[in-house]
Rosetta silent file (secondary structure, phi, psi, omega in degrees, C-alpha in Angstrom):
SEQUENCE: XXXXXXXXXXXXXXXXXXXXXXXXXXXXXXXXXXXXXXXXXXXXXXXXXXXXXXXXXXXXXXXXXXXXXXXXXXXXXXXXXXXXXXXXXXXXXXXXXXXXXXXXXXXXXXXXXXXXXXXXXXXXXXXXXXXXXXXXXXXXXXXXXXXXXXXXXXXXXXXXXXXXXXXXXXXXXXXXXXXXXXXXXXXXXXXXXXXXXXXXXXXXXXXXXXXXXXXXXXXXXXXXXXXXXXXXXXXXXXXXXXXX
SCORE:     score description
SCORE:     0.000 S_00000001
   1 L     0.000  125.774 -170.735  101.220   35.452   16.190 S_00000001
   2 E  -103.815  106.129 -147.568  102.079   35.669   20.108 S_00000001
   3 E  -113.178  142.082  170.928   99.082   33.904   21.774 S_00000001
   4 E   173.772  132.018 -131.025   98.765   34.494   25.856 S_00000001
   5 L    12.199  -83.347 -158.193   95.948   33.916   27.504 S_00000001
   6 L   -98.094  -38.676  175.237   92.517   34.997   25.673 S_00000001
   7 E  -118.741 -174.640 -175.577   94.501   37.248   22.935 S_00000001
   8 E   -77.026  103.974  155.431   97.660   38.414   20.422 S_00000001
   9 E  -115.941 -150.204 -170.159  100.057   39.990   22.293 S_00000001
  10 E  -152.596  147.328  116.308  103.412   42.276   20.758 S_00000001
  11 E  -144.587 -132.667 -160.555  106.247   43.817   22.638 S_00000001
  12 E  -131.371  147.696 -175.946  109.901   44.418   22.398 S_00000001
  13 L    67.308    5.534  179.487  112.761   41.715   23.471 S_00000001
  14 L    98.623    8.491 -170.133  110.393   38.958   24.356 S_00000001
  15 E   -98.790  115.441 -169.989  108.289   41.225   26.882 S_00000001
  16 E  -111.677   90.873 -169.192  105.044   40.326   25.767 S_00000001
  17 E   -93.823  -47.204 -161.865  103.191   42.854   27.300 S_00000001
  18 E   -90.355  143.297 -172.541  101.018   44.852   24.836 S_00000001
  19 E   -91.248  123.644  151.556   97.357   43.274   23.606 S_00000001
  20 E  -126.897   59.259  153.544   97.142   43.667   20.115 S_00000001
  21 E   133.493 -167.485  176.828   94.021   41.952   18.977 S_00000001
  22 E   -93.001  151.753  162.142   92.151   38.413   19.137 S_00000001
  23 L   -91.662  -20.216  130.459   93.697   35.510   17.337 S_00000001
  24 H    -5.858  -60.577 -163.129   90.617   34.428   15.547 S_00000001
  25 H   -93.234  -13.397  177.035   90.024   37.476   13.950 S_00000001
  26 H   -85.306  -48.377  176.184   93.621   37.899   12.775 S_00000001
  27 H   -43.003  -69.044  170.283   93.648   34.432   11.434 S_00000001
  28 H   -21.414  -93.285 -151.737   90.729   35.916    9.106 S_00000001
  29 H   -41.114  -52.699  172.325   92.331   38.928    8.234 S_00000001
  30 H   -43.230  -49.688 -164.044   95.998   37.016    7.181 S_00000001
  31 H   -63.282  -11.115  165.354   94.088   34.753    5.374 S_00000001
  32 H   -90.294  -12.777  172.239   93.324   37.441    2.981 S_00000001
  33 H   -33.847  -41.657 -176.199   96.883   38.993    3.202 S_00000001
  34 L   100.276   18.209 -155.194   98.516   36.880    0.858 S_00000001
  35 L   -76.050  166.733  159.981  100.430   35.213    3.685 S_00000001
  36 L   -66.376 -111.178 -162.706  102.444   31.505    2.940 S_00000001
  37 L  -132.322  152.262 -133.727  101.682   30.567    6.424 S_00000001
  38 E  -118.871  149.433 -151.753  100.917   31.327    9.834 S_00000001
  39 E  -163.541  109.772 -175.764  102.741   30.523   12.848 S_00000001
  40 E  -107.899  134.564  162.281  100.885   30.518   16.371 S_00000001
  41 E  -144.840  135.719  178.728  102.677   30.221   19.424 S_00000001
  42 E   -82.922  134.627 -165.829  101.611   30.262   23.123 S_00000001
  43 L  -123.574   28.803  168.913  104.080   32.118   25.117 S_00000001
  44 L  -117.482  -22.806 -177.223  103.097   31.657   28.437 S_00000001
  45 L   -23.074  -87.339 -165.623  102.318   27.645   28.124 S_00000001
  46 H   -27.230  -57.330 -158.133  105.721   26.575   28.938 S_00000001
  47 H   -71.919  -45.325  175.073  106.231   29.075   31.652 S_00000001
  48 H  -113.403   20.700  166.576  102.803   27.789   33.422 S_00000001
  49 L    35.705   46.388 -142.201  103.148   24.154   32.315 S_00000001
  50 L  -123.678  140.161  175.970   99.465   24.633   30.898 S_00000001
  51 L   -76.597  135.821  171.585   98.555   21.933   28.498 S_00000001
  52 L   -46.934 -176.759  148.084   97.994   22.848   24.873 S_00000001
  53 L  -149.238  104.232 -177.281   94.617   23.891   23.788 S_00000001
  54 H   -58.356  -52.727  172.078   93.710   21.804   21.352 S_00000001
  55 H   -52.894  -22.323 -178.780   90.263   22.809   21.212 S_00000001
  56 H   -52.443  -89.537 -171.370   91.053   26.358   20.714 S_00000001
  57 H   -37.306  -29.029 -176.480   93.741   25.554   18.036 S_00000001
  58 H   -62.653  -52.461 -171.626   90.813   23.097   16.439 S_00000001
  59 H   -62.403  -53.140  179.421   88.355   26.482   16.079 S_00000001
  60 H   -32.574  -95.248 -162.910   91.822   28.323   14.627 S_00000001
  61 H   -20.271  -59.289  169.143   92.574   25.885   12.130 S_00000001
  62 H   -32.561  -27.434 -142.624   88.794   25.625   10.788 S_00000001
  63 L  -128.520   -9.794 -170.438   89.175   29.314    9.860 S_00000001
  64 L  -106.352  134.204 -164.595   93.256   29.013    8.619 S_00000001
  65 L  -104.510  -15.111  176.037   93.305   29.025    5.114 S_00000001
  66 L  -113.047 -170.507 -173.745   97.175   28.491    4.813 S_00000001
  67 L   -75.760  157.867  174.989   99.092   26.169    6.591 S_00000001
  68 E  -138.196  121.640 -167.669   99.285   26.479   10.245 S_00000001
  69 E  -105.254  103.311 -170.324  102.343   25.850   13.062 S_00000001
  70 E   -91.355  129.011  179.143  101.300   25.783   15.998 S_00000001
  71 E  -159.835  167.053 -174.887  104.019   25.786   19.410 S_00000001
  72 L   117.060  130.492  173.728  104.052   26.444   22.941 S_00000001
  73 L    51.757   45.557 -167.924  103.638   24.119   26.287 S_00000001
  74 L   -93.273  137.474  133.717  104.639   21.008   23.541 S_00000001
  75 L  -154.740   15.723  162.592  106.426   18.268   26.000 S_00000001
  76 L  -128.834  164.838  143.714  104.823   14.619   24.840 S_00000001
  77 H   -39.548  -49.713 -175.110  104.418   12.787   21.539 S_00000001
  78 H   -62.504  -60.989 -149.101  100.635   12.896   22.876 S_00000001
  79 H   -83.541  -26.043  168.378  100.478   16.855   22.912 S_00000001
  80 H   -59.852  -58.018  164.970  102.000   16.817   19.412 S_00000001
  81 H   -25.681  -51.944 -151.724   99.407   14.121   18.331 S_00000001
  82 H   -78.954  -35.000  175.151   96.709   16.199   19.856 S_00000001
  83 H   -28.669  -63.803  173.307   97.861   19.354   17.715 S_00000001
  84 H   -42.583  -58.081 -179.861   98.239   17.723   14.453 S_00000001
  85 H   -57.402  -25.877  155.006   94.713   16.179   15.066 S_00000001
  86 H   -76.432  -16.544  160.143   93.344   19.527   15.629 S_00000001
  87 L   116.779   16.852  168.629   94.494   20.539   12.353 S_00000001
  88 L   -70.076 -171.585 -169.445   97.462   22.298   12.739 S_00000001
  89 L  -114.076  -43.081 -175.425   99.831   21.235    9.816 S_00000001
  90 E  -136.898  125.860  169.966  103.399   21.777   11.959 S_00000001
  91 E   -74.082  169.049 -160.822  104.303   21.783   15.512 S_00000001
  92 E  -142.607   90.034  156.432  106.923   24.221   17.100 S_00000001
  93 E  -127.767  159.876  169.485  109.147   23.322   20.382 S_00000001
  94 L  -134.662  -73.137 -171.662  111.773   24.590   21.644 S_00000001
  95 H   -45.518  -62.337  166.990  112.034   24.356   25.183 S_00000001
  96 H   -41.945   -0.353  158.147  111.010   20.437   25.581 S_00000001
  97 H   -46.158  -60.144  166.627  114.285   19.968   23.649 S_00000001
  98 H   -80.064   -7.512  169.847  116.649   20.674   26.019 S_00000001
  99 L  -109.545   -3.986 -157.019  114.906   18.201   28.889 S_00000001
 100 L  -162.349   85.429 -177.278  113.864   15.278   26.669 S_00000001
 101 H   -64.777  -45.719  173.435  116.629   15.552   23.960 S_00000001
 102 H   -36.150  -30.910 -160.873  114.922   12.596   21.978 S_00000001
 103 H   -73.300    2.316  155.932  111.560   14.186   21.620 S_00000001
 104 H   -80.511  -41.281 -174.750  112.304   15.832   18.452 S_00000001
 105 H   -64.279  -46.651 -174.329  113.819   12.423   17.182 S_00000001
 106 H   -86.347  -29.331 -171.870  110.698   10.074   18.228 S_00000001
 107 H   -86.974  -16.442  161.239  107.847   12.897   16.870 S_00000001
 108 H   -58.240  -25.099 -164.964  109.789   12.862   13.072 S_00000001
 109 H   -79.453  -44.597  170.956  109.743    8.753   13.021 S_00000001
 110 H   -75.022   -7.715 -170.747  106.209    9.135   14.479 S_00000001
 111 H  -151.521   31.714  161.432  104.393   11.980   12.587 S_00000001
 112 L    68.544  102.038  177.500  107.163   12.682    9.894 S_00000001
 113 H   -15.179  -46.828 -173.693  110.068   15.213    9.977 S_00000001
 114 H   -67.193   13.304  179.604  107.954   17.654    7.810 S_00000001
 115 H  -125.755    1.008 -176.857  105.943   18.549   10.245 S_00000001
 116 L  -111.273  143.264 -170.705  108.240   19.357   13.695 S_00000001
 117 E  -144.733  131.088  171.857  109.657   22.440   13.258 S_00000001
 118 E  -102.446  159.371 -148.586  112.332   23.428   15.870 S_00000001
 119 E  -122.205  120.664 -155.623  111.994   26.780   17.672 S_00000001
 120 E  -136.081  117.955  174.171  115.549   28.246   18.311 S_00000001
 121 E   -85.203  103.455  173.056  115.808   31.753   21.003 S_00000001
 122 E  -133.467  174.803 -155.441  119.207   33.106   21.191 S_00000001
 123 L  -143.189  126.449  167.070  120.662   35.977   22.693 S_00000001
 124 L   -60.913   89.933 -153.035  123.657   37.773   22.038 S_00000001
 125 E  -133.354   99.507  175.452  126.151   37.094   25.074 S_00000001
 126 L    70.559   25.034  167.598  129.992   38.423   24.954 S_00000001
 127 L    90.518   -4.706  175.693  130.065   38.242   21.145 S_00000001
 128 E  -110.695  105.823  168.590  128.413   34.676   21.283 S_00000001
 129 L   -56.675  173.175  148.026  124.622   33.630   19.941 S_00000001
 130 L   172.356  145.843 -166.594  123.401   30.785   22.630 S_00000001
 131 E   -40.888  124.569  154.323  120.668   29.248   22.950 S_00000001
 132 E   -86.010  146.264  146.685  117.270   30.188   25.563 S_00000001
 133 E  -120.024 -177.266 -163.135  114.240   28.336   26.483 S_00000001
 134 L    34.506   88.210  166.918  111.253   29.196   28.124 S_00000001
 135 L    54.756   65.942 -165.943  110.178   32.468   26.244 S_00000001
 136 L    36.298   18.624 -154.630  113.598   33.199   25.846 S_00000001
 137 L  -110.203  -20.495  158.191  114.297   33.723   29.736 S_00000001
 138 E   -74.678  127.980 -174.670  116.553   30.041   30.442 S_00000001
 139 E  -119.105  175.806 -148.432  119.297   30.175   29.243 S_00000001
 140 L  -107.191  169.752 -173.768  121.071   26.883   27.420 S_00000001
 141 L  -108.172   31.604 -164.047  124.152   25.387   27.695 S_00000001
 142 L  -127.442  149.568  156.836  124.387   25.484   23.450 S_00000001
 143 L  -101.694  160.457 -143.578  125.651   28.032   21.136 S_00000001
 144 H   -66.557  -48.257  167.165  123.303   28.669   18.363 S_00000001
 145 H   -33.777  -61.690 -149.816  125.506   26.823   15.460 S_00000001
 146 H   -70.686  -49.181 -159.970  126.132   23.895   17.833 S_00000001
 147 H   -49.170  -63.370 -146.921  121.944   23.618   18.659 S_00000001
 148 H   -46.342  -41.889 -163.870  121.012   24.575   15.213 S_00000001
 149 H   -91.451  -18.720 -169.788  123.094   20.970   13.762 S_00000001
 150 H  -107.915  -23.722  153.493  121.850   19.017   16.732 S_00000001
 151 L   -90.031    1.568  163.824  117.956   19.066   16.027 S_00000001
 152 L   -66.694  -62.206  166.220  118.902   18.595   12.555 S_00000001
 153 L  -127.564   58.275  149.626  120.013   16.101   13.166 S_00000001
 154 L   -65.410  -30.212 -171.723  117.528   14.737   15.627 S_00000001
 155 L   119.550   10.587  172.901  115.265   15.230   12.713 S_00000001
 156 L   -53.771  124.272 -164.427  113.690   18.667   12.523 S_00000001
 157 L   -73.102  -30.700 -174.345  112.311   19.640    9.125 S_00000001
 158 E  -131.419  166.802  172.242  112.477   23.594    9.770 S_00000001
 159 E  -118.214  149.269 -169.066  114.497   25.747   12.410 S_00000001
 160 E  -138.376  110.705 -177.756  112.279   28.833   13.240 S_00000001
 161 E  -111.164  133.426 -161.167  115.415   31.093   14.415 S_00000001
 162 E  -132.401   85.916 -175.266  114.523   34.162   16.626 S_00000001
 163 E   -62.310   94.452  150.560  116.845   36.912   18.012 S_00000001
 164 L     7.024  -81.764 -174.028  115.524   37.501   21.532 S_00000001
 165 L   -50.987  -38.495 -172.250  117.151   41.052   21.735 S_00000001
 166 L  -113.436   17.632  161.537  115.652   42.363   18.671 S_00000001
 167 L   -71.606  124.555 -155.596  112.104   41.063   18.469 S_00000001
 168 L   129.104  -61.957  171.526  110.259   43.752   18.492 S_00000001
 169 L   -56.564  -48.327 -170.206  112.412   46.098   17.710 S_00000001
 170 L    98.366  -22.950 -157.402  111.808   46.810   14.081 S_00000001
 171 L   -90.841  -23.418 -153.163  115.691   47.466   13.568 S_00000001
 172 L   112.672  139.714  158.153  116.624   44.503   11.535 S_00000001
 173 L   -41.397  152.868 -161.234  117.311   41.190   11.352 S_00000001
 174 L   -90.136   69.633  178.292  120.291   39.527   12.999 S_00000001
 175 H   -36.987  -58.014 -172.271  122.112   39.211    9.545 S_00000001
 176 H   -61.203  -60.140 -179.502  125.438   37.596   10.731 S_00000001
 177 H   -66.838  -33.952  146.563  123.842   34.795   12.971 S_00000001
 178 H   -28.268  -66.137  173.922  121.325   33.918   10.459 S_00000001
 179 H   -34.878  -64.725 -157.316  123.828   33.704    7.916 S_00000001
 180 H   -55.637  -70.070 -158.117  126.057   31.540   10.429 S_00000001
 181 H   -64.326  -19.469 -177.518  123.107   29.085   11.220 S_00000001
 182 H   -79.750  -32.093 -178.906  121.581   29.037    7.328 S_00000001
 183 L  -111.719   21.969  175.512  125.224   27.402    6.071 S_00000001
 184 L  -122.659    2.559  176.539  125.690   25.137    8.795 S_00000001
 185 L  -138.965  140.656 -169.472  122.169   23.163    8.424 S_00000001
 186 L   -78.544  -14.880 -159.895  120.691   21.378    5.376 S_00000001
 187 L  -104.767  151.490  160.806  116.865   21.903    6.614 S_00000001
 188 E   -54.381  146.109  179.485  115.079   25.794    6.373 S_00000001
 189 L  -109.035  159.058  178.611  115.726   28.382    8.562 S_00000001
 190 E  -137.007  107.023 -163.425  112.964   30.640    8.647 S_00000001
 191 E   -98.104  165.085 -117.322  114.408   33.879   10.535 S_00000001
 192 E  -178.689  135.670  176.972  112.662   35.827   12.935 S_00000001
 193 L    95.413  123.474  160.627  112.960   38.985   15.330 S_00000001
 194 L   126.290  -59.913 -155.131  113.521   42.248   13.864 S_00000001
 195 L   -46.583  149.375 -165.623  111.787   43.032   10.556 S_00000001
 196 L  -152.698  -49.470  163.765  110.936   46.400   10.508 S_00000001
 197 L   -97.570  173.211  178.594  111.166   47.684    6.615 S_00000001
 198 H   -87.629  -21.184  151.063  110.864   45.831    3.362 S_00000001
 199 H   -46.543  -39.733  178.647  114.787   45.849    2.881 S_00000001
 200 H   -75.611  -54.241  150.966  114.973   43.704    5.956 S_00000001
 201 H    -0.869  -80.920 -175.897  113.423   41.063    4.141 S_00000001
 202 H   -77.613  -11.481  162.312  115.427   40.780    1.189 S_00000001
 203 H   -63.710  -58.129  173.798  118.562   41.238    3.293 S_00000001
 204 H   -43.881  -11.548 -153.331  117.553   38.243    5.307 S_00000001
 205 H  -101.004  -75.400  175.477  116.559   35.951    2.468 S_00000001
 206 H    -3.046  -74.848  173.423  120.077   37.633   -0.002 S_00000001
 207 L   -57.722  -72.286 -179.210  122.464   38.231    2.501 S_00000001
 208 L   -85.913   30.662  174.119  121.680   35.643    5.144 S_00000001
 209 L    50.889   10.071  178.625  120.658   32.680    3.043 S_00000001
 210 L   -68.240  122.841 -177.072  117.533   32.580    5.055 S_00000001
 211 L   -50.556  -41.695 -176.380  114.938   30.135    3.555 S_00000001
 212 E  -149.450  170.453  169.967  111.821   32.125    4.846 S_00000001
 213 E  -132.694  157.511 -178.207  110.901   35.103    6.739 S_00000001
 214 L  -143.569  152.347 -147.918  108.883   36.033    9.638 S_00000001
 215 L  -165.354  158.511 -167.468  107.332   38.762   11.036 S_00000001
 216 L  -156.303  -83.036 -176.289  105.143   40.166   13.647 S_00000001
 217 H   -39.762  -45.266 -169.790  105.288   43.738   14.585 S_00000001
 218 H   -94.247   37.079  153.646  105.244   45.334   11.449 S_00000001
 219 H   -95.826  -56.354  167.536  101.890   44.398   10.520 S_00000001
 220 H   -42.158  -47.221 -175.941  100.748   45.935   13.655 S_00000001
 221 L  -135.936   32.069  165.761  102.391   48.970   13.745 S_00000001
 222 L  -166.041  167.795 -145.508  103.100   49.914   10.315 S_00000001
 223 L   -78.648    9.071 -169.578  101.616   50.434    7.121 S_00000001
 224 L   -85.373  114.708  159.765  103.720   47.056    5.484 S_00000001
 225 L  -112.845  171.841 -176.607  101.372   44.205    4.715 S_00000001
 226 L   -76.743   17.195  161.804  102.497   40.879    3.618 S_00000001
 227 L   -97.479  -15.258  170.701  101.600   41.641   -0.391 S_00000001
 228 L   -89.827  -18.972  176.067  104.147   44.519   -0.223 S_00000001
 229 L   -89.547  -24.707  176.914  106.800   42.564    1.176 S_00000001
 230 H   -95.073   -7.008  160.296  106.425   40.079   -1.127 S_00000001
 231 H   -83.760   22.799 -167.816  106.152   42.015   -3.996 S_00000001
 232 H  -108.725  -22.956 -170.304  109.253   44.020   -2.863 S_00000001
 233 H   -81.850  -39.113 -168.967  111.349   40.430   -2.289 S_00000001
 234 H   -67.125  -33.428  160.750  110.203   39.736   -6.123 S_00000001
 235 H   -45.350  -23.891  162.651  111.858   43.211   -7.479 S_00000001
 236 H   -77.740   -6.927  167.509  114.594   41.629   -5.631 S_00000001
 237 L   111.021   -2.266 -175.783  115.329   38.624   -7.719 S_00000001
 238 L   -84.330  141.505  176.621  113.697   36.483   -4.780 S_00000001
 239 L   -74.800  121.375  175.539  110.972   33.457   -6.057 S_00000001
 240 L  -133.464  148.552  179.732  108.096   34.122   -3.875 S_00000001
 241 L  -119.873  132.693 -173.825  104.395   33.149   -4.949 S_00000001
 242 L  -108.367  140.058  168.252  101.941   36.140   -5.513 S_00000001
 243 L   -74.525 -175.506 -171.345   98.228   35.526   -5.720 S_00000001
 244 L   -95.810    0.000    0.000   96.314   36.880   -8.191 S_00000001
């Protein structure tokens, strides 16, 4: 879920243009969905150096019935603190990474690896992933492989990996880089950008060795909810847990 200012928004490539809905009311609806868990992120924070909002994220939580990750405008130990305390379950940064390389290192010792989750943007450039920050629009001095092993091992529990180009899209997941970044780190990748059919699914998890999947558009704008994908990953030989 793509959180900027009052609502959910969707578009294609990171241009997060189009409103599609409240986050409140979405929270509701997933929790009947079957989803594992929800993943909020504000995607103008960074960009406007706007302080979380915790209180917000407090009223979220109350109402999230699965676990909840919360990211966007992260850059102290304090802002993490206040998340967690509001009841998300896992934080998200990406961008405070690259200025304050520690701050993935000091929030696992202080609030336990399983809960920092690092948030990884790339972009296809000359035949090369590397790395973005700030809503994918900075770009990094890292290729994805190199980042991906270097918040590992700072201490991230999950990598939340996102192609840039093809979020959005619908077309498919970035099979190859996925792949690349799933057998070169010990912690889950949970990949991101693309899904568009229920085949892109089990090619990410099959194919790429991806740990989890993630998804955004094609709830919105197509008839796939998340009990069809997962009973479509289980016809594929993937373990997934179905509700009754």
């Amino acid at each position: 879920m793509l959180w900027k200012d009052v609502g959910l928004v969707k578009g294609r490539s990171f241009d997060h243009s189009r409103r599609v809905g409240s986050v409140l009311p979405a929270v509701k609806v997933y929790n009947s969905r079957d989803v594992d868990e929800l993943v909020l992120l504000d995607v103008t924070a960074t960009l406007t150096r706007a302080v979380p909002r915790f209180a917000e994220i407090a009223q979220f939580a109350r109402e999230c019935n699965v676990p909840l990750s919360v990211g966007g405008g992260i850059r102290t130990e304090s802002d993490i603190e206040g998340i967690l305390r509001a009841g998300a379950d896992k934080v998200v940064v990406n961008s405070s990474c690259f200025a304050q390389p520690d701050l993935v290192s000091r929030a696992s010792r202080s609030f336990g690896s399983q809960c920092v989750v690092v948030s990884i943007d790339y972009r296809i450039i000359d035949g090369n992933a590397l790395t973005f920050s700030h809503a994918g629009q900075v770009p990094e001095e890292h290729t994805v492989v190199e980042w991906a092993r270097t918040v590992e091992d700072s201490g991230a529990g999950e990598i939340l990996l996102t192609d840039c180009t093809r979020d959005g899209t619908m077309s498919g997941y970035d099979i190859e880089t996925i792949e690349r970044v799933a057998n070169a780190v010990g912690v889950p990748v949970i990949a991101s950008g693309g899904a568009g059919t229920l085949d892109h699914f089990v090619s990410a998890v099959k194919q790429a060795s991806a740990d989890a999947v993630a998804a955004g558009s094609v709830f919105h704008f197509t008839e796939i909810t998340p009990r069809s994908i997962k009973e479509h990953l289980a016809k594929a030989g993937v373990p997934v847990r179905l509700g009754v």
